[in-house]
N, CA, C and O atoms as CSV, one atom per row, in Angstrom:
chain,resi,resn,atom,element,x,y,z
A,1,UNK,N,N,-22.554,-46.411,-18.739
A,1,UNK,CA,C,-21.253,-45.997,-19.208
A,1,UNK,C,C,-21.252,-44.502,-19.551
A,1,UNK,O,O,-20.353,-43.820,-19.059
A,2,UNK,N,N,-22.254,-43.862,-20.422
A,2,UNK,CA,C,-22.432,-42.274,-20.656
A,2,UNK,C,C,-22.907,-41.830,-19.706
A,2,UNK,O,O,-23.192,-40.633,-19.751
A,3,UNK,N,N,-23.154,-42.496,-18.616
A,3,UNK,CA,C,-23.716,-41.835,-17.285
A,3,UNK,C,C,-21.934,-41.411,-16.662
A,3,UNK,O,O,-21.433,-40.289,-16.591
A,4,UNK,N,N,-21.452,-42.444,-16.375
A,4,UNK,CA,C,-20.341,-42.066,-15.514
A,4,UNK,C,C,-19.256,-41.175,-16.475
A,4,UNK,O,O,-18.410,-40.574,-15.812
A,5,UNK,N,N,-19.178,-41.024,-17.824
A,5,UNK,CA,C,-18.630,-40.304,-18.791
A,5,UNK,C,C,-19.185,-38.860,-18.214
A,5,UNK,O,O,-18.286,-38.120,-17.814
A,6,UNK,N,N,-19.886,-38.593,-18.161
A,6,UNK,CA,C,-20.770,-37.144,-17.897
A,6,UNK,C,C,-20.374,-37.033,-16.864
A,6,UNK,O,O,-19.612,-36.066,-16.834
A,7,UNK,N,N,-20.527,-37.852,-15.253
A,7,UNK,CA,C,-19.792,-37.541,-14.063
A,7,UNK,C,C,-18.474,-37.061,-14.331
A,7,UNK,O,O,-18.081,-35.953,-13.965
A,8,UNK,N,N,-17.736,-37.953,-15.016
A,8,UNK,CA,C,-16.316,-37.432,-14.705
A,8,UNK,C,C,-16.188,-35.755,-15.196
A,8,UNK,O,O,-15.731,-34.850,-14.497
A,9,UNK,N,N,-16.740,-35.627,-16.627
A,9,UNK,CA,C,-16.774,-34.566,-17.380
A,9,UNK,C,C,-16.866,-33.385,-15.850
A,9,UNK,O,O,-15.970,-32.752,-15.292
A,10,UNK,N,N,-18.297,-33.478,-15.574
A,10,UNK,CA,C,-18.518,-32.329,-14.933
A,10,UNK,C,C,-17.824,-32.066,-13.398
A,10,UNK,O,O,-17.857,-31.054,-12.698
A,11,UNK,N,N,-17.148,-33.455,-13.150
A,11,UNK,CA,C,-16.104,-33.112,-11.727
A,11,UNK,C,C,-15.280,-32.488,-12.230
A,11,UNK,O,O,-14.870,-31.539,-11.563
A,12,UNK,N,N,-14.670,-32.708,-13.578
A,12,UNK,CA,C,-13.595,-32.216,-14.083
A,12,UNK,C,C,-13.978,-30.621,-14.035
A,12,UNK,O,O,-13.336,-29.793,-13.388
A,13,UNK,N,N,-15.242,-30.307,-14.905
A,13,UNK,CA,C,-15.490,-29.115,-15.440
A,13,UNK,C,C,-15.154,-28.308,-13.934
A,13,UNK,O,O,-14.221,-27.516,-13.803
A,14,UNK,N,N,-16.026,-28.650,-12.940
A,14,UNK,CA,C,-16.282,-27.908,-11.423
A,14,UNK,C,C,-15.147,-28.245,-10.756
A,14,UNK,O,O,-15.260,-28.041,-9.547
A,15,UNK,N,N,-13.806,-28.805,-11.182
A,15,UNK,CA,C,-12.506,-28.333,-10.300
A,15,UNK,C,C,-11.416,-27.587,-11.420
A,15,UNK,O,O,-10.328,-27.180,-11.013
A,16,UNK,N,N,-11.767,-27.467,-12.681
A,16,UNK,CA,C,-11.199,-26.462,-13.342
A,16,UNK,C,C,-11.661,-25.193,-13.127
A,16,UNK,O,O,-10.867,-24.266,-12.965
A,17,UNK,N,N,-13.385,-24.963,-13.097
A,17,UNK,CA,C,-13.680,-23.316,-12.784
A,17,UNK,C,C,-13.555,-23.266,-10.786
A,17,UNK,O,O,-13.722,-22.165,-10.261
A,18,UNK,N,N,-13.337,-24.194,-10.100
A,18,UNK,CA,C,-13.109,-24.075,-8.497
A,18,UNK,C,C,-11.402,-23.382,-8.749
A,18,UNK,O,O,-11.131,-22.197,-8.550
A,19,UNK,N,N,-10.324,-24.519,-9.258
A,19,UNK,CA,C,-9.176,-23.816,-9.232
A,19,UNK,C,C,-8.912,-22.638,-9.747
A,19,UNK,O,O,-7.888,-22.101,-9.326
A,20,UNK,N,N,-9.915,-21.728,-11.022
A,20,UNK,CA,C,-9.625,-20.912,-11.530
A,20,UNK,C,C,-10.303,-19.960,-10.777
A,20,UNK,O,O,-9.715,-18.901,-10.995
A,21,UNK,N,N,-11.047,-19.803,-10.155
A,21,UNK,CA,C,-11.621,-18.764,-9.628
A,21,UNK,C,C,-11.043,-18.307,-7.609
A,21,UNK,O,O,-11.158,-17.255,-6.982
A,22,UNK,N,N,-10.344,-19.933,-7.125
A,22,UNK,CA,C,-9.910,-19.209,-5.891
A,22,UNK,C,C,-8.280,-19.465,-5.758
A,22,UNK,O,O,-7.650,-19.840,-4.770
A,23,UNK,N,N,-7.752,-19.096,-7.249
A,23,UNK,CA,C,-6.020,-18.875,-6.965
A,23,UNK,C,C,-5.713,-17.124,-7.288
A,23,UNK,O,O,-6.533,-16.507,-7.968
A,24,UNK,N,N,-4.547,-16.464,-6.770
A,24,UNK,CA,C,-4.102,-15.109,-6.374
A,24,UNK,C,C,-4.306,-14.675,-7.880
A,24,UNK,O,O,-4.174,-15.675,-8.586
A,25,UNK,N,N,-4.607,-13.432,-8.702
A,25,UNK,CA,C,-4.458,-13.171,-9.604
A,25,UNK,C,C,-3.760,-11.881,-9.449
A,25,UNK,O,O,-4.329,-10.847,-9.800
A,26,UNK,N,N,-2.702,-11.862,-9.004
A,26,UNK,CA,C,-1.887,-10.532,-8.708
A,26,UNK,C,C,-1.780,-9.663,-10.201
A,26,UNK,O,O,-1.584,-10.148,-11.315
A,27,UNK,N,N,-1.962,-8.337,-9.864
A,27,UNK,CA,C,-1.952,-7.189,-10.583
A,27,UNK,C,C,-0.701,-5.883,-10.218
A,27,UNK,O,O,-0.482,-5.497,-9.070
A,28,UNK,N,N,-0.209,-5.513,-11.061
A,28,UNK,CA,C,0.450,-4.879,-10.892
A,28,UNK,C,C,-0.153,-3.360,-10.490
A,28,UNK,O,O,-1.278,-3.097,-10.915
A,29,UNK,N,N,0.602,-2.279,-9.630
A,29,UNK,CA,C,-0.218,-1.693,-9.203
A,29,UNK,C,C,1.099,-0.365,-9.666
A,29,UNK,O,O,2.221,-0.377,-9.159
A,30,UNK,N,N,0.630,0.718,-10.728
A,30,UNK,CA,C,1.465,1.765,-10.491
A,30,UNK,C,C,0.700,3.001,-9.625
A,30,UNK,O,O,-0.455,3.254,-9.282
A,31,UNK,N,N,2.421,3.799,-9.432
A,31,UNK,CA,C,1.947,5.064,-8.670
A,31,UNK,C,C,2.879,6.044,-9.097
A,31,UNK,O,O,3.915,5.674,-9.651
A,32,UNK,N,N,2.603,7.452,-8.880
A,32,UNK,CA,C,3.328,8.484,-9.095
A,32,UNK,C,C,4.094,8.768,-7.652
A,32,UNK,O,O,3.679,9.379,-6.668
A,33,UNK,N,N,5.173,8.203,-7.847
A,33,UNK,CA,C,6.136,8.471,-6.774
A,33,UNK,C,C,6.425,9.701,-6.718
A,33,UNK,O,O,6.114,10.082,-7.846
A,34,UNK,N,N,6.841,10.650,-6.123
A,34,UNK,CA,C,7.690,11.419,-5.809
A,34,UNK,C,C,8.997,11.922,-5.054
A,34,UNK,O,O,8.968,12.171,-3.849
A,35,UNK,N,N,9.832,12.022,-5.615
A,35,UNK,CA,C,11.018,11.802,-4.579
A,35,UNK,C,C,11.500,13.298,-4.145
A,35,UNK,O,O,11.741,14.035,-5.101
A,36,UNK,N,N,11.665,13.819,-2.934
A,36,UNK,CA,C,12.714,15.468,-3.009
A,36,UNK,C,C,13.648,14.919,-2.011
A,36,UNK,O,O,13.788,13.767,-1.600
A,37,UNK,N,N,14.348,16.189,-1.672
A,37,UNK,CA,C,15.252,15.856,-0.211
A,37,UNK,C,C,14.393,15.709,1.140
A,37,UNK,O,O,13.436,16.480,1.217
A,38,UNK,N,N,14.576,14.927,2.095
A,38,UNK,CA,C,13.536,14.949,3.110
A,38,UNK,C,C,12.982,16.227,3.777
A,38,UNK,O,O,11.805,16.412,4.085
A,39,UNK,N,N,14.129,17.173,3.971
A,39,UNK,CA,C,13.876,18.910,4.255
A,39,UNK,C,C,12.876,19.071,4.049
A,39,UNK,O,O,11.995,19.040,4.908
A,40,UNK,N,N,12.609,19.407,2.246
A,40,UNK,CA,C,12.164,19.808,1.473
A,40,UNK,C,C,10.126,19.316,1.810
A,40,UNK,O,O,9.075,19.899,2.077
A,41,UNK,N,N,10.673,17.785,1.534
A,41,UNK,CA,C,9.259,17.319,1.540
A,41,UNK,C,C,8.297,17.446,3.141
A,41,UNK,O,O,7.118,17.778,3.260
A,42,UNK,N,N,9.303,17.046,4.257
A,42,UNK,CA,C,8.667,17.725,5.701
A,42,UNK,C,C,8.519,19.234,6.081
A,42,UNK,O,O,7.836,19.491,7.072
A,43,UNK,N,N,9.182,20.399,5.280
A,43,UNK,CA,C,8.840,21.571,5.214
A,43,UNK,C,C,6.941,21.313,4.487
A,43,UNK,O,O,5.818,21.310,4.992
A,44,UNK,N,N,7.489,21.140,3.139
A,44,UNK,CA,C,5.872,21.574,2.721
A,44,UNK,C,C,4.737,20.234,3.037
A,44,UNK,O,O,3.646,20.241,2.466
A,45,UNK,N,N,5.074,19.240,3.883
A,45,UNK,CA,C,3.894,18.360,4.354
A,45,UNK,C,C,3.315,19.669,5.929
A,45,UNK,O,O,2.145,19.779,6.296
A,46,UNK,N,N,4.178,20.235,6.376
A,46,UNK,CA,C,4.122,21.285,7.644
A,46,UNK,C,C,3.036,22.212,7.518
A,46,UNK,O,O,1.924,22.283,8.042
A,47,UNK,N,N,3.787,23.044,6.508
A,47,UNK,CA,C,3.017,24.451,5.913
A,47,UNK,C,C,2.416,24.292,5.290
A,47,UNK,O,O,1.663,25.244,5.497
A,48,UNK,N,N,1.951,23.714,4.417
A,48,UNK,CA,C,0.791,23.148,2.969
A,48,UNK,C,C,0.104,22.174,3.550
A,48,UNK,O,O,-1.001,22.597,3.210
A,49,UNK,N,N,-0.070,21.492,3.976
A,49,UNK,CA,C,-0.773,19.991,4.323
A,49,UNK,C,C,-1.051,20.290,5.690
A,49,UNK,O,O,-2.184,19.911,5.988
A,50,UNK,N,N,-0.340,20.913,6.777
A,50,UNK,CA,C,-1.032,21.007,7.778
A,50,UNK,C,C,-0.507,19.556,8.229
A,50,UNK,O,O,-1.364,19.237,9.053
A,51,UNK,N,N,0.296,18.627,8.169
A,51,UNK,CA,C,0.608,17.032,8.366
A,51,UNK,C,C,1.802,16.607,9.275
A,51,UNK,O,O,2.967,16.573,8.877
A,52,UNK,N,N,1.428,16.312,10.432
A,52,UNK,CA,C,2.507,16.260,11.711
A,52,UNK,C,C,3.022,14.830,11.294
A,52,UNK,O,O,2.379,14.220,10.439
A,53,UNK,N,N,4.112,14.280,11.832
A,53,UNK,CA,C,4.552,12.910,11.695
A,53,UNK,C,C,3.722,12.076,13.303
A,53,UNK,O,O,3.723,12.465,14.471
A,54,UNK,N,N,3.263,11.166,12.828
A,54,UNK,CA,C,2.869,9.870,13.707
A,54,UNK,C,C,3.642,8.817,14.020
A,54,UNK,O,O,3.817,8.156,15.044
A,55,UNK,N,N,3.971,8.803,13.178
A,55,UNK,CA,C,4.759,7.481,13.429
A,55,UNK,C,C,6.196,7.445,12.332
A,55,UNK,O,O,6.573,8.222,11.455
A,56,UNK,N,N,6.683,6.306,12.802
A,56,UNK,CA,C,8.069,5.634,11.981
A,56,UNK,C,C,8.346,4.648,12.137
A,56,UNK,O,O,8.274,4.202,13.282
A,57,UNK,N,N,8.829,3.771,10.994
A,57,UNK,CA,C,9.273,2.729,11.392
A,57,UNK,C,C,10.868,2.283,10.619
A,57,UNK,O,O,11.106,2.968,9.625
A,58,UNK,N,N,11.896,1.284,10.955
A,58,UNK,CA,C,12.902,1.396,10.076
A,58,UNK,C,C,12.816,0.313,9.691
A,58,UNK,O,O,12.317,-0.452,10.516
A,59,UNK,N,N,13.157,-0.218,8.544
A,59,UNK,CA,C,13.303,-1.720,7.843
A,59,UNK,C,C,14.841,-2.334,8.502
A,59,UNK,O,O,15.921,-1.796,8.743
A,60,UNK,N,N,14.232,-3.935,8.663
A,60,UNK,CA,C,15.588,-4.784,9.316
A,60,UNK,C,C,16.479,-4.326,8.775
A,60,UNK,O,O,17.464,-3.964,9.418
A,61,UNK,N,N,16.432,-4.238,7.843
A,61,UNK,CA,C,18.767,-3.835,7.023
A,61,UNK,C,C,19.229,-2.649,6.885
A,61,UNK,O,O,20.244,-2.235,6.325
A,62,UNK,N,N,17.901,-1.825,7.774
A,62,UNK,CA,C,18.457,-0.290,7.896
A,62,UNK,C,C,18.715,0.783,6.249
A,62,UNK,O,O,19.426,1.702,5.842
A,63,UNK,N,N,17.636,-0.083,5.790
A,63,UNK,CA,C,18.221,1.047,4.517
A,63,UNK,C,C,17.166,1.861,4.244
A,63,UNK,O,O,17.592,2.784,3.549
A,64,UNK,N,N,15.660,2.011,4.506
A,64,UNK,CA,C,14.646,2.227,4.599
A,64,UNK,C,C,14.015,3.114,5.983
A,64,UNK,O,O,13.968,2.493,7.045
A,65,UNK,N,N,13.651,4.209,5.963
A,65,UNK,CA,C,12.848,4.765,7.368
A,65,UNK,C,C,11.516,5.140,6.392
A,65,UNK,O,O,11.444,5.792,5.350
A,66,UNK,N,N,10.590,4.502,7.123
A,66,UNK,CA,C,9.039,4.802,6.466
A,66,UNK,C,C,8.595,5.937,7.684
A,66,UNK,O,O,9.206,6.111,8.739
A,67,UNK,N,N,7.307,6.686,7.216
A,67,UNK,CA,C,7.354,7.559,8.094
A,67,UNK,C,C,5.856,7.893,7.584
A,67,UNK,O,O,5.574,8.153,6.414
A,68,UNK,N,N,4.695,7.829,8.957
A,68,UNK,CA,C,3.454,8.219,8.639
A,68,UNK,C,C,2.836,9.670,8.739
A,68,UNK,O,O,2.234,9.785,9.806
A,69,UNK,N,N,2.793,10.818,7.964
A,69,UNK,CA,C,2.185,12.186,8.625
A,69,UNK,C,C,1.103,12.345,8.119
A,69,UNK,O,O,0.984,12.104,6.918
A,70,UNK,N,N,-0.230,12.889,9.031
A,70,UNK,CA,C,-1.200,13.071,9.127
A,70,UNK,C,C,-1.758,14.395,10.104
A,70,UNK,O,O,-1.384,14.830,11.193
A,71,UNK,N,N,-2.706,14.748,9.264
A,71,UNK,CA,C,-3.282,16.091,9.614
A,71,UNK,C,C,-4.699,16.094,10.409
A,71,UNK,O,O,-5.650,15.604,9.800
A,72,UNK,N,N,-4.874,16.492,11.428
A,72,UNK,CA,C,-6.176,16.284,12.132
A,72,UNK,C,C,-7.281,17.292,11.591
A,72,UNK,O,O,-8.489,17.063,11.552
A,73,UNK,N,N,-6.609,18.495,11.166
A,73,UNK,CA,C,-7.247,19.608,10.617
A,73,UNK,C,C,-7.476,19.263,9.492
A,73,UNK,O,O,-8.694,19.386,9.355
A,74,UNK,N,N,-6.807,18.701,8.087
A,74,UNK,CA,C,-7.592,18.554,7.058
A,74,UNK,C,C,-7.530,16.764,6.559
A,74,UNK,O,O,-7.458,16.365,5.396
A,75,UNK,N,N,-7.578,15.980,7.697
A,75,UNK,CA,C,-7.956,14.707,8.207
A,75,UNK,C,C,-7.044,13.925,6.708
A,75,UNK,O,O,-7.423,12.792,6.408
A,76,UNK,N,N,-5.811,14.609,5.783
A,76,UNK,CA,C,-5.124,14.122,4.762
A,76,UNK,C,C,-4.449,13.365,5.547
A,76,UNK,O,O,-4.982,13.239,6.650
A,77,UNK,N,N,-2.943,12.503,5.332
A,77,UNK,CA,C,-1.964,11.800,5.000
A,77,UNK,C,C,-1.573,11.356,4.327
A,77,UNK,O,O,-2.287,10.838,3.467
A,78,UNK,N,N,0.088,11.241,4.254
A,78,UNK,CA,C,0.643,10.781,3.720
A,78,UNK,C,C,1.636,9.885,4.130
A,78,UNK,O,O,2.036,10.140,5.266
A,79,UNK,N,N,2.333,8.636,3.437
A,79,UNK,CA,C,3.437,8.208,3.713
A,79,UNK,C,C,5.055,8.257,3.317
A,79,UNK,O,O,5.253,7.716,2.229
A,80,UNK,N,N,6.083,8.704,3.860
A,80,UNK,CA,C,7.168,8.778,3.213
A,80,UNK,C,C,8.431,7.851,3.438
A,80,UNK,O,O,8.816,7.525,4.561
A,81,UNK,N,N,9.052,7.450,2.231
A,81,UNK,CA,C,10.091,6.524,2.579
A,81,UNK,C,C,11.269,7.052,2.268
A,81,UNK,O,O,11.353,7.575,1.157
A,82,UNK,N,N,12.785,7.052,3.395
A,82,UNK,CA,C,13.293,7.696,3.077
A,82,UNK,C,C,15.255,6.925,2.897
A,82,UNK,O,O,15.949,6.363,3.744
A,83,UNK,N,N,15.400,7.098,2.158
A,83,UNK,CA,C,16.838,6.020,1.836
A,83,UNK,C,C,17.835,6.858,2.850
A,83,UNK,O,O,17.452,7.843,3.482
A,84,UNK,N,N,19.017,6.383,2.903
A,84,UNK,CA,C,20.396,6.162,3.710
A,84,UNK,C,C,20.605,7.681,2.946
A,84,UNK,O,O,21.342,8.251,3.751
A,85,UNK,N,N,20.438,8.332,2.192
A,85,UNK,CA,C,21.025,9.469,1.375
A,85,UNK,C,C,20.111,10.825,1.663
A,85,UNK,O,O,20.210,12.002,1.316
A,86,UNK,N,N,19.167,10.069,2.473
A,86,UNK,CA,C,18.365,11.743,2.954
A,86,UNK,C,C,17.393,11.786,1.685
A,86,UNK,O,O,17.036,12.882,1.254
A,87,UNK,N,N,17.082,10.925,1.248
A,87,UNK,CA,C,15.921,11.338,-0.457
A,87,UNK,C,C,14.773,10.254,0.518
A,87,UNK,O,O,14.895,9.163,1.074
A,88,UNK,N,N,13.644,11.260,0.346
A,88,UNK,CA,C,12.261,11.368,0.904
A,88,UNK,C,C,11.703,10.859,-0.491
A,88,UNK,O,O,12.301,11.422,-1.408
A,89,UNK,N,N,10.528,9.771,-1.024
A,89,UNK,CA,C,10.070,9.236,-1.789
A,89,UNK,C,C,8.403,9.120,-1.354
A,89,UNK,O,O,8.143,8.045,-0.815
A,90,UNK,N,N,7.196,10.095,-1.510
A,90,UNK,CA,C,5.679,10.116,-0.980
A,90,UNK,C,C,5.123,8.737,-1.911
A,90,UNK,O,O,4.820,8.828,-3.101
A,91,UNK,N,N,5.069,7.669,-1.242
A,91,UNK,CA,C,4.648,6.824,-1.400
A,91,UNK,C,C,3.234,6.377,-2.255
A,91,UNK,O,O,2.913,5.906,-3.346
A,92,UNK,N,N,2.706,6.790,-1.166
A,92,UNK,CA,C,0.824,7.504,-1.168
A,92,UNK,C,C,0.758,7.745,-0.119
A,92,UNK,O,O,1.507,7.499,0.826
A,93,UNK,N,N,-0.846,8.637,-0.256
A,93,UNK,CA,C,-1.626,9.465,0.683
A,93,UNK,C,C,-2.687,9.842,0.284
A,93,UNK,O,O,-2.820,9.647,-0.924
A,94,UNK,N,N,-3.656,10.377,0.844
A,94,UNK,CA,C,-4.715,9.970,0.608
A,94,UNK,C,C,-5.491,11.503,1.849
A,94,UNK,O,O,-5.047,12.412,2.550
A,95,UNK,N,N,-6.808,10.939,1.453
A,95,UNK,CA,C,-8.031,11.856,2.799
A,95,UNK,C,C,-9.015,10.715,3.849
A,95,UNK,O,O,-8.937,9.487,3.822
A,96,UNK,N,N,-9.704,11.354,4.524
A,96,UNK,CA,C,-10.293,10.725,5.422
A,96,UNK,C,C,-9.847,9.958,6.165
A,96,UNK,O,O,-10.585,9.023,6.475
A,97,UNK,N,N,-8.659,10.009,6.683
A,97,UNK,CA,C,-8.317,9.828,7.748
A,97,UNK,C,C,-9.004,9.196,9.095
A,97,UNK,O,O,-10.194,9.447,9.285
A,98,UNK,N,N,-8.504,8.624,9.756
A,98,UNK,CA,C,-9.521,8.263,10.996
A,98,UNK,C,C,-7.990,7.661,12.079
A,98,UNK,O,O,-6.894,7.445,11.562
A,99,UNK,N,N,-8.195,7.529,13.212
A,99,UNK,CA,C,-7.267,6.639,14.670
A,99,UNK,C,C,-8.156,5.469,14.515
A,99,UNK,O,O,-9.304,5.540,14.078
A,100,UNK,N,N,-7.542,4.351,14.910
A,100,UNK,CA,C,-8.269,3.381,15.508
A,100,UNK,C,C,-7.461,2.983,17.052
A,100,UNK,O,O,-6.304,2.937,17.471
A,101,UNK,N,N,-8.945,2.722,17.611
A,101,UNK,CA,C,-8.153,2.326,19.045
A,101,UNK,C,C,-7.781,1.388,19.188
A,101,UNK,O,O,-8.401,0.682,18.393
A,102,UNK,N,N,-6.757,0.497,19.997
A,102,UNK,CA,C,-6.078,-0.198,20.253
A,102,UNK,C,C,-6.538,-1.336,21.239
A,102,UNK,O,O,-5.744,-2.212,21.585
């Protein structure tokens, strides 16, 4: 009887630390946004950063253009998102850079 008391105990114990250890523990993640007019922010990603645009993409409901620029010369990027109103928002960006092939 204290034999199968102890079984149950420790199935119990080993699917309380199983469920606790492989469910999502989402974290909130801040950043220092920055927002200017898009001009503004693709002028000095140009001349300061050295950072051509790669890519773009637009979100389904059209309210969103994301936009990837990256520098081969000082291997930086950044990403920018830019609303229906022309306001450019640098997401993040970062160094070390790399292509991957396809």
């Amino acid at each position: 009887m204290i034999k199968n008391i102890y079984i149950i105990m420790f199935t119990i114990f080993i699917s309380i630390m199983y469920a606790s250890t492989s469910t999502a523990n989402p974290q909130q993640i801040v950043k220092n946004v920055i927002c200017k007019e898009k001009i503004t922010f693709k002028k000095f990603l140009k001349e300061s950063q050295y950072e051509k645009l790669i890519w773009f993409g637009i979100a389904n409901d059209g309210s969103t253009l994301t936009e990837l620029y990256e520098s081969t010369k000082t291997k930086t990027w950044t990403i920018l998102e830019t609303d229906t109103n022309g306001i450019s928002c640098a997401t993040i960006g970062g160094n070390a850079s790399t292509f991957l092939k396809h």
